[in-house]
C-alpha positions in Angstrom: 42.3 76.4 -173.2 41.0 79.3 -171.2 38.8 76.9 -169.1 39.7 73.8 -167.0 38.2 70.5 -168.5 35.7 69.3 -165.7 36.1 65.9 -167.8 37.1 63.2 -165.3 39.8 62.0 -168.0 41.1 59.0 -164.8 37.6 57.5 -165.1 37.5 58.0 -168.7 40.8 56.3 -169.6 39.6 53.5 -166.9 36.2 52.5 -168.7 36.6 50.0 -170.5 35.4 49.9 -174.4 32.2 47.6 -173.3 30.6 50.3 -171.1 31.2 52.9 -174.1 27.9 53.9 -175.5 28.0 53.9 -178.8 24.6 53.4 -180.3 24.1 56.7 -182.2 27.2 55.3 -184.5 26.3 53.9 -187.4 28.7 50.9 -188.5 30.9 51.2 -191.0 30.6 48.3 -192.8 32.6 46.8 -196.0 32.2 49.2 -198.6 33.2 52.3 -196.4 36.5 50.4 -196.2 36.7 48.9 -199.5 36.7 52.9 -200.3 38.7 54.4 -197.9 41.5 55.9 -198.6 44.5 57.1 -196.3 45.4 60.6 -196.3 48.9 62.2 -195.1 49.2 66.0 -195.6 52.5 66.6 -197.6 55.0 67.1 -196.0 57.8 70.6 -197.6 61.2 71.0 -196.6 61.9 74.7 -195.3 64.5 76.9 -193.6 62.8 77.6 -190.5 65.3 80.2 -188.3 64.5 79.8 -184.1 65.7 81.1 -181.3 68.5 78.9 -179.9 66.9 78.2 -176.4 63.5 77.2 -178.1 65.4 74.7 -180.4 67.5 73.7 -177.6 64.6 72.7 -175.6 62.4 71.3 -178.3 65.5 68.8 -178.8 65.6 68.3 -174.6 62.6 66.5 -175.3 63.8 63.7 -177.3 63.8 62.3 -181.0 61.2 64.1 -183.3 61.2 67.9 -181.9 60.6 68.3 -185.9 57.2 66.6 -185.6 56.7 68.8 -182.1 57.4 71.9 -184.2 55.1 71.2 -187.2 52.3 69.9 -184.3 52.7 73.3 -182.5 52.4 75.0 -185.8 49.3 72.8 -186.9 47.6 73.4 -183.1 48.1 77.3 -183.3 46.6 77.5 -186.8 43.7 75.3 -186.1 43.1 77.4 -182.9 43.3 80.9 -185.6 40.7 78.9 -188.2 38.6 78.0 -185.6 38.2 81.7 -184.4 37.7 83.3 -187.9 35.2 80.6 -188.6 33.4 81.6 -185.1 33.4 85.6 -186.0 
């Protein structure tokens, strides 16, 4: 982000849910659920070649640097959508 969040996130992660207002939410009631349906993007196997000392830290970090690797990918394109859709 290019600006700092003035969001107090302490306070926010403090509130509890009761003081949440949430009165411009519809309820989703039985038949939103009775419909829903989970989606998981699909996952493809690839060859992916990286530097060593990037794959050397991702794995520093613990179990699933895979997952970190795809969620880095998935941030930077969102972040490239987001701007062509804002041109």
């Amino acid at each position: 982000m290019s600006k700092a969040s003035k969001t107090d996130w302490k306070r926010l992660s403090d509130m509890p849910d009761s003081d949440i207002d949430m009165s411009d939410i519809d309820e989703l009631g039985d038949d939103f659920f009775n419909h829903a349906e989970l989606r998981m993007p699909a996952k493809k196997s690839v060859t992916l070649r990286l530097d060593e000392d990037v794959l050397t830290f991702l794995k520093s970090e613990g179990q699933g640097y895979q997952t970190r690797i795809n969620k880095l990918l998935r941030n930077y394109m969102d972040v490239q959508l987001h701007r062509a859709n804002h041109k």
